[in-house]
N, C-alpha and C positions, 0 to 999 in steps of 0.2 A: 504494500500500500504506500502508494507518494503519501507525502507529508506539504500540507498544504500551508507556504508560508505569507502573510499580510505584507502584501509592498505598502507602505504610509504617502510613499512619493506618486506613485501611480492615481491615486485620489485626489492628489494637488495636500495633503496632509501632512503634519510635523509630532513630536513626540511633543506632549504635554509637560510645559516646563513648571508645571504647579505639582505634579505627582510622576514625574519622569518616566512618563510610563506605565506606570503601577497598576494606577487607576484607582487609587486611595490614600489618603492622607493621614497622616498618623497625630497630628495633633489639633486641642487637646484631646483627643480621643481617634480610632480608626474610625474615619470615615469615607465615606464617597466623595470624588474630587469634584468641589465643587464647577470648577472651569472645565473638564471634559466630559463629565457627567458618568465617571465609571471608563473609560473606553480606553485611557490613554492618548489618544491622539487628538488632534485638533485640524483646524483648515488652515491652511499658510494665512491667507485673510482677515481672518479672526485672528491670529496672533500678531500681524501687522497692523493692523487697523484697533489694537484693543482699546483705544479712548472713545474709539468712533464705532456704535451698532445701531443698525436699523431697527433694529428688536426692543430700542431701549423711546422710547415717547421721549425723551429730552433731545435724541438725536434727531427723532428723525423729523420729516419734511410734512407740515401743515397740507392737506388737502386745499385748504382756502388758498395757500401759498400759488399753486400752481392755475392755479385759475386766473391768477391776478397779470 
């Protein structure tokens, strides 16, 4: 049986520099990462862009905005 290995680059993705990886965080307690959500990896984009999310209402762009 192959052994099936995860390319992170193939996804346009980078190794999670909040839990290296891991996919959990050890303090104060074990828990889930909160930046990868468990997986370990992340989008190049989101760790380039981390000031700036569309997901976040403060970033993003007013519907009235675009009308105008």
């Amino acid at each position: 049986m192959t052994q099936k290995i995860f390319n992170p680059e193939q996804y346009g993705m980078v190794i999670c520099p909040c839990c290296n990886r891991q996919g959990y965080i050890q303090h104060p307690n074990r828990q889930c990462c909160p930046q990868c959500g468990g997986f370990g990896f992340i989008k190049k984009e989101v760790m380039e862009n981390k000031n700036i999310s569309a997901s976040n209402p403060l970033n993003a762009k007013h519907i009235s905005d675009e009308e105008q």
